[in-house]
DSSP file (Angstrom, degrees, kcal/mol; ACC not computed):
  #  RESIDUE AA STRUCTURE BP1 BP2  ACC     N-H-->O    O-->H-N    N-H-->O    O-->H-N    TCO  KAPPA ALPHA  PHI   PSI    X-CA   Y-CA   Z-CA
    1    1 A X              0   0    0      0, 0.0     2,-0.8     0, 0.0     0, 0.0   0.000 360.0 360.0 360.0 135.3   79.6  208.3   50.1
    2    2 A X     >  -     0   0    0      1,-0.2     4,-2.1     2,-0.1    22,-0.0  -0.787 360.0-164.4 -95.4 112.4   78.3  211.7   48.9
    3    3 A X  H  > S+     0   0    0     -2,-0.8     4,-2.6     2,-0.2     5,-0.4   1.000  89.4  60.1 -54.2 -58.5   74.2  211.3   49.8
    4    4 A X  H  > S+     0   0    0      1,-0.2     4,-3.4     2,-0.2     5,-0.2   0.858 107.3  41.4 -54.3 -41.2   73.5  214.4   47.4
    5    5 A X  H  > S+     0   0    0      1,-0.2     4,-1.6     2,-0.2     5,-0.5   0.994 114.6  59.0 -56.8 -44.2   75.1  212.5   44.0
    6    6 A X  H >X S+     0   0    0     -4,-2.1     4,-1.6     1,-0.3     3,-1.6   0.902 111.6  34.7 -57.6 -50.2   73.3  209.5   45.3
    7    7 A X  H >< S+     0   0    0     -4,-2.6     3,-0.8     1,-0.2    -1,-0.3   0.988 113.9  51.6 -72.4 -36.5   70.1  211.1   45.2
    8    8 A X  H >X S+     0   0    0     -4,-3.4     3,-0.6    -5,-0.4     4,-0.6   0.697 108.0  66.7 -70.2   2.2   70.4  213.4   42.0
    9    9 A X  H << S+     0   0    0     -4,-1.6    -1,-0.3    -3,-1.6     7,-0.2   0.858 109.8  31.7 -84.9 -30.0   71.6  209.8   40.4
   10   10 A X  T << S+     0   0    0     -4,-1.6    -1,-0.3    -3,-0.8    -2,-0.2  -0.019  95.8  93.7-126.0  41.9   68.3  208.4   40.8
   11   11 A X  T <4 S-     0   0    0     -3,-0.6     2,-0.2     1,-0.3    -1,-0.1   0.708 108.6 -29.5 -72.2 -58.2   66.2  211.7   40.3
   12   12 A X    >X  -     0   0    0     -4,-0.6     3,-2.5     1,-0.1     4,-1.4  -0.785  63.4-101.8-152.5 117.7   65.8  211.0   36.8
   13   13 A X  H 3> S+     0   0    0      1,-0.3     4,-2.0    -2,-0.2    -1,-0.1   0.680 121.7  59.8 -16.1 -47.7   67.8  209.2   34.0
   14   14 A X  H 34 S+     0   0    0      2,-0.2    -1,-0.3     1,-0.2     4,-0.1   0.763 108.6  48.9 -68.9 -13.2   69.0  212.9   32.7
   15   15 A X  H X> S+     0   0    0     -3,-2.5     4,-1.7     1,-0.2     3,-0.7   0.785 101.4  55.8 -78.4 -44.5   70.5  213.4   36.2
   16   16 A X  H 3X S+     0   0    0     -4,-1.4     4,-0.8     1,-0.2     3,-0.3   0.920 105.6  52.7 -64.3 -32.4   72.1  210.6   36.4
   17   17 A X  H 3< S+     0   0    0     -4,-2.0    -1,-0.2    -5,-0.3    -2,-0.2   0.668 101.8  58.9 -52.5 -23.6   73.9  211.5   33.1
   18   18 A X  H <4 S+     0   0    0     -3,-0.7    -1,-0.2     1,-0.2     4,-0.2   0.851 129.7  13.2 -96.5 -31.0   75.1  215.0   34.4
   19   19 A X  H  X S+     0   0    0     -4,-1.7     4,-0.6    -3,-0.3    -2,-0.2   0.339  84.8 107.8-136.7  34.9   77.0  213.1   37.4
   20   20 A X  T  < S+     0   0    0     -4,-0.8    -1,-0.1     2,-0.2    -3,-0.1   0.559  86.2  55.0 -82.8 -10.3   77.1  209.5   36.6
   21   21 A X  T  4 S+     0   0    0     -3,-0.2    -1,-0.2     1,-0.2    -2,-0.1   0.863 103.6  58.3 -77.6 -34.0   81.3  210.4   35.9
   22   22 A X  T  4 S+     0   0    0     -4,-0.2    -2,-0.2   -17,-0.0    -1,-0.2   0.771  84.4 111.6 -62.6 -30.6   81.4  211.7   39.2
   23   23 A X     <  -     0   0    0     -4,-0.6    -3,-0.0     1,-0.1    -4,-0.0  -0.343  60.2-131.9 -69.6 128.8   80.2  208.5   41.1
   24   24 A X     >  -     0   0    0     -2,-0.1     4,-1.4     1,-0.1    -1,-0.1   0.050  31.1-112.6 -50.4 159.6   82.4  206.3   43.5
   25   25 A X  H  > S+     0   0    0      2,-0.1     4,-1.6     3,-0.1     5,-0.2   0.849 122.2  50.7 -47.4 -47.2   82.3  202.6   42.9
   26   26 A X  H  > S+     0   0    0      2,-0.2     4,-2.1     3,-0.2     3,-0.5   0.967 111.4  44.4 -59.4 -46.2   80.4  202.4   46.4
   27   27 A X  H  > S+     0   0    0      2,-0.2     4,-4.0     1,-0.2     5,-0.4   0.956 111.7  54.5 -72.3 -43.5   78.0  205.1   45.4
   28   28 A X  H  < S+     0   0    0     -4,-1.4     4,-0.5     1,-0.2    -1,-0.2   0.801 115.0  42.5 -41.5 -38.3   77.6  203.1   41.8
   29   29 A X  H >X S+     0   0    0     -4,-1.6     4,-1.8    -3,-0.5     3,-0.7   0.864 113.5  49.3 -94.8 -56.6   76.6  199.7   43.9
   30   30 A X  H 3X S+     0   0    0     -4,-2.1     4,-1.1     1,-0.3    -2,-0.2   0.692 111.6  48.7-106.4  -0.7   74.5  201.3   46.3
   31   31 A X  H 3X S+     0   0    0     -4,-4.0     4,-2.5    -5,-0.2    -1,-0.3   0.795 112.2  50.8 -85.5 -18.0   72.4  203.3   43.4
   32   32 A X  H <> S+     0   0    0     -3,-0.7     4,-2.2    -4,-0.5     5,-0.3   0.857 109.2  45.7 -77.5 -35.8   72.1  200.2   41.8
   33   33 A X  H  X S+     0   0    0     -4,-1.8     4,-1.5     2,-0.1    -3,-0.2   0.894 120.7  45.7 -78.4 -21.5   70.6  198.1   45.2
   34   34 A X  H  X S+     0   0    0     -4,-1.1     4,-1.7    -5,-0.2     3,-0.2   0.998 111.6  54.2 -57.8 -66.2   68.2  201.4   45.7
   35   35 A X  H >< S+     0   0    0     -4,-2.5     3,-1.3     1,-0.2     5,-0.3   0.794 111.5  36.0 -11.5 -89.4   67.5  201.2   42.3
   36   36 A X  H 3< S+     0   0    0     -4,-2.2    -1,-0.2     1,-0.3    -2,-0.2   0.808 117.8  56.1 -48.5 -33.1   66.3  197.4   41.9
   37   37 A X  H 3< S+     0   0    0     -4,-1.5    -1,-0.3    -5,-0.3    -2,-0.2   0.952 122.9  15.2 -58.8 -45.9   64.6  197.6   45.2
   38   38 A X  S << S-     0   0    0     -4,-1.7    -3,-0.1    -3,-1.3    -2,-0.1   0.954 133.9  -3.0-108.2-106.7   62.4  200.6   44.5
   39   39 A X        -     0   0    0     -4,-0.2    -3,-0.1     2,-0.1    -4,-0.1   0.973  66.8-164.0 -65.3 -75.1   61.6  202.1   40.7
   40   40 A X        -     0   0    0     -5,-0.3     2,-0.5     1,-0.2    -4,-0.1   0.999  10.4-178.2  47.9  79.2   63.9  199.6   38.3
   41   41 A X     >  -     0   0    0      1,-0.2     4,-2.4     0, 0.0    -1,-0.2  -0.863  23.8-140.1 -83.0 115.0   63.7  201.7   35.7
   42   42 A X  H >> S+     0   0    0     -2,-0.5     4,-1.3     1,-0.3     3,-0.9   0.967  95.6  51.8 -57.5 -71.1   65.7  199.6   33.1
   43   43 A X  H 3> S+     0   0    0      2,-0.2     4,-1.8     1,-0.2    -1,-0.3   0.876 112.3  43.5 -45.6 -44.5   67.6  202.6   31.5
   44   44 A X  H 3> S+     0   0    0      1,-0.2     4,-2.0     2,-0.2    -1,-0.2   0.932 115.3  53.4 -65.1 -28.0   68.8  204.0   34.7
   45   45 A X  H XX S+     0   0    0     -4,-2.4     3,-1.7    -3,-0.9     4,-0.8   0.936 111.2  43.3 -62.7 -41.1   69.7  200.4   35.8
   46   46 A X  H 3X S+     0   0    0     -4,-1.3     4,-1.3     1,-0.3    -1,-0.2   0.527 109.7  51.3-119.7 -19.0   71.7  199.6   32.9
   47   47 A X  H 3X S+     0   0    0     -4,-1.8     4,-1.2    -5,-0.5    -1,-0.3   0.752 115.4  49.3 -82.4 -11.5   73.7  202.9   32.6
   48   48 A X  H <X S+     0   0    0     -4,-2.0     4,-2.0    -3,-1.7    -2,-0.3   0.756 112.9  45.3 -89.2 -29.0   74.4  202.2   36.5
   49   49 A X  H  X S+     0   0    0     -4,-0.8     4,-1.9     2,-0.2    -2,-0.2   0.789 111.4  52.0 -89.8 -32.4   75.3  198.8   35.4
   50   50 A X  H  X S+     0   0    0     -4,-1.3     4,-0.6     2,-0.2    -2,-0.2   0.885 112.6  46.4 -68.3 -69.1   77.5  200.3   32.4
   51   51 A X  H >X S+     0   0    0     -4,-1.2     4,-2.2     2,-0.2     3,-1.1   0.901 105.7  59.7 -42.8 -70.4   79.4  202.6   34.8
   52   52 A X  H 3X S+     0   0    0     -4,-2.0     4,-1.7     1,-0.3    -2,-0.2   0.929 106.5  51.5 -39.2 -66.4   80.0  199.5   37.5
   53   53 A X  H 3X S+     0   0    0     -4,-1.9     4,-2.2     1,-0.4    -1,-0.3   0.692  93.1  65.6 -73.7 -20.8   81.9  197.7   34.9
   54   54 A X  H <X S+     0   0    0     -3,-1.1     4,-0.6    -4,-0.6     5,-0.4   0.965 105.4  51.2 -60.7 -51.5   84.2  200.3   33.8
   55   55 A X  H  X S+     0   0    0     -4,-2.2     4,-1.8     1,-0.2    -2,-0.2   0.918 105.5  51.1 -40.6 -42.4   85.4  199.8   37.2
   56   56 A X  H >X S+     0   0    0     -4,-1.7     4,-1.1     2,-0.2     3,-0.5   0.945 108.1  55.7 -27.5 -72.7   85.7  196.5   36.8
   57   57 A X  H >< S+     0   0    0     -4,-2.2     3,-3.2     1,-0.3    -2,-0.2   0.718 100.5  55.3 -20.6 -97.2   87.5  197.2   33.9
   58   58 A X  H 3< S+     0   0    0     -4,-0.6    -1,-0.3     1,-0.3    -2,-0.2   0.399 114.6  41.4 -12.4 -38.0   90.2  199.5   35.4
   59   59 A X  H <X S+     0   0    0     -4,-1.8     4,-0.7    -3,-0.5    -1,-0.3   0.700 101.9  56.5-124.5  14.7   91.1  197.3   37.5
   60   60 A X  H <X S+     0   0    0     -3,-3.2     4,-0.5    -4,-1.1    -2,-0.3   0.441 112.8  50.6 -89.9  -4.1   91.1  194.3   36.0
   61   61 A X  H  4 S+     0   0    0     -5,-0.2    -1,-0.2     2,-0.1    -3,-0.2  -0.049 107.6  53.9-107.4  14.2   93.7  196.0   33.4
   62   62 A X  H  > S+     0   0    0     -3,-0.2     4,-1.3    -5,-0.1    -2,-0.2   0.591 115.7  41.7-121.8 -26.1   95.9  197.4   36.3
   63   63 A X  H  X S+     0   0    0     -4,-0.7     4,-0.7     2,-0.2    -2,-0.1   0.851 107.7  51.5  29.0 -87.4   96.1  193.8   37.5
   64   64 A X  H >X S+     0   0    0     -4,-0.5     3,-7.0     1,-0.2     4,-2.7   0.978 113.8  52.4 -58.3 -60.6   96.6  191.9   34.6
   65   65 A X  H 3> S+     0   0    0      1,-0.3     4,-2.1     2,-0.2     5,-0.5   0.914 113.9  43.1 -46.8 -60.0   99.7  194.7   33.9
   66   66 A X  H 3< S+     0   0    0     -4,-1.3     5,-0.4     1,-0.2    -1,-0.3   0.603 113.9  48.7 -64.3   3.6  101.2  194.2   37.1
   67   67 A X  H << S+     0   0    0     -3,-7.0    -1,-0.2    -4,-0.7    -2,-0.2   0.848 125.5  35.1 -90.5 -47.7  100.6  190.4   36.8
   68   68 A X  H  < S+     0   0    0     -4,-2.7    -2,-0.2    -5,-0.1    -3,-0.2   0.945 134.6  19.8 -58.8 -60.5  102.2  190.9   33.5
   69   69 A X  S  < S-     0   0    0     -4,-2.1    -3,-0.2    -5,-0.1     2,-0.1   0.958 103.0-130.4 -91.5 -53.8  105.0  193.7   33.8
   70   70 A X    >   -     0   0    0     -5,-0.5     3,-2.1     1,-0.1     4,-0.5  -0.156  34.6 -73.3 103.5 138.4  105.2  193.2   37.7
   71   71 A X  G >  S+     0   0    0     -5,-0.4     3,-2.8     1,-0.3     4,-0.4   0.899 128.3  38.8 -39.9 -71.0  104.9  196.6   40.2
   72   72 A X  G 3  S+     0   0    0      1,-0.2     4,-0.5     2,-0.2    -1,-0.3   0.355 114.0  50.6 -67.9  -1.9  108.3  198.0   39.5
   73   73 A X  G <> S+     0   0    0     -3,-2.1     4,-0.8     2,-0.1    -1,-0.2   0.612  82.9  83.8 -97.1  -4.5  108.6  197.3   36.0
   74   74 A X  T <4 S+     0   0    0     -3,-2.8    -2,-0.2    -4,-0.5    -3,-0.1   0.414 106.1  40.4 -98.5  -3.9  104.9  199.0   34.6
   75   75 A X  T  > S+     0   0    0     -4,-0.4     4,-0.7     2,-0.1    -1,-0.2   0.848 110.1  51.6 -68.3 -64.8  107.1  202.6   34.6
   76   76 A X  H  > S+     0   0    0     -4,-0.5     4,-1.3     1,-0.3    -2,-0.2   0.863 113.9  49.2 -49.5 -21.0  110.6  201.6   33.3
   77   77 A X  H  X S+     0   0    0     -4,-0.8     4,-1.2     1,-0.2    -1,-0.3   0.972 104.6  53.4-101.2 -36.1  108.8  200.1   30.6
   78   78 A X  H  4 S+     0   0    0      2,-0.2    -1,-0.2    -5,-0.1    -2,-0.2   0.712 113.7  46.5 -51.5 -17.5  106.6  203.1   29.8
   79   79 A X  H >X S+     0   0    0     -4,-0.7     3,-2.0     2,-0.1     4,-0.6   0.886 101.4  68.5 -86.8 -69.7  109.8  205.3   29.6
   80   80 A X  H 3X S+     0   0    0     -4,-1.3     4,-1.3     1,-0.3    -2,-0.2   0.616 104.4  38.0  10.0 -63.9  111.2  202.6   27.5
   81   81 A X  H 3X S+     0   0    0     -4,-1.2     4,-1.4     2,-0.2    -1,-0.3   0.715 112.3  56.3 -86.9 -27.6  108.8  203.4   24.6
   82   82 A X  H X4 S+     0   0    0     -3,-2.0     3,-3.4     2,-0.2     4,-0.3   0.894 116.9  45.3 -42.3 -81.1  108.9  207.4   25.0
   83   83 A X  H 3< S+     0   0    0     -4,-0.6     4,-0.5     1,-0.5    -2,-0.2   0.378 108.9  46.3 -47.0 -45.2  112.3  206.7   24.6
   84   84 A X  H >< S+     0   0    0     -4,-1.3     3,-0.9    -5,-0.3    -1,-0.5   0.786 108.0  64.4 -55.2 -54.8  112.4  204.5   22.0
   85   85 A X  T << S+     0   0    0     -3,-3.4    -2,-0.3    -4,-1.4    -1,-0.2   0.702 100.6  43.4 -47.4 -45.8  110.1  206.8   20.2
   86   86 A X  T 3         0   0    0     -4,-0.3    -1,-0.2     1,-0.2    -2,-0.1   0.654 360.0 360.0 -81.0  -6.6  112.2  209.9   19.8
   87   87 A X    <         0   0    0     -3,-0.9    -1,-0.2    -4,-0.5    -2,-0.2   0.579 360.0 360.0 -88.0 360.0  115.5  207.8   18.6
């Protein structure tokens, strides 16, 4: 966990914008328990909360493909459709 984003995340809302891309999942969770503990300034909470769930996201869609396609198949089938595309 990098302490310095964690503090410039919860400097000010506009700081947290300039590195809220930058932030681990871990760092994302543990600005969010500071957060609620401390200030709970709504806007910061809810762009932290915003952030958290694009992880979520990402890997509930790399999942679901490998549940779907299955490990070894979520390449061949992405050359598949290049491929398919130029013919």
């Amino acid at each position: 966990m990098d302490a310095w984003r964690v503090k410039r995340a919860l400097e000010s809302f506009r700081s947290l914008l300039d590195v809220v891309e930058q932030l681990t999942e871990e760092e994302v969770y543990h600005c969010l328990k500071l957060e609620t503990e401390t200030q709970r300034r709504q806007t910061v909470i809810d762009r932290l909360i915003a952030k958290a769930a694009d992880f979520n996201r990402q890997s509930f869609i790399a999942n679901l493909k490998e549940k779907i396609h299955g490990t070894s198949k979520i390449g061949s089938t992405d050359e598949g459709r290049k491929e398919s595309r130029h013919d």
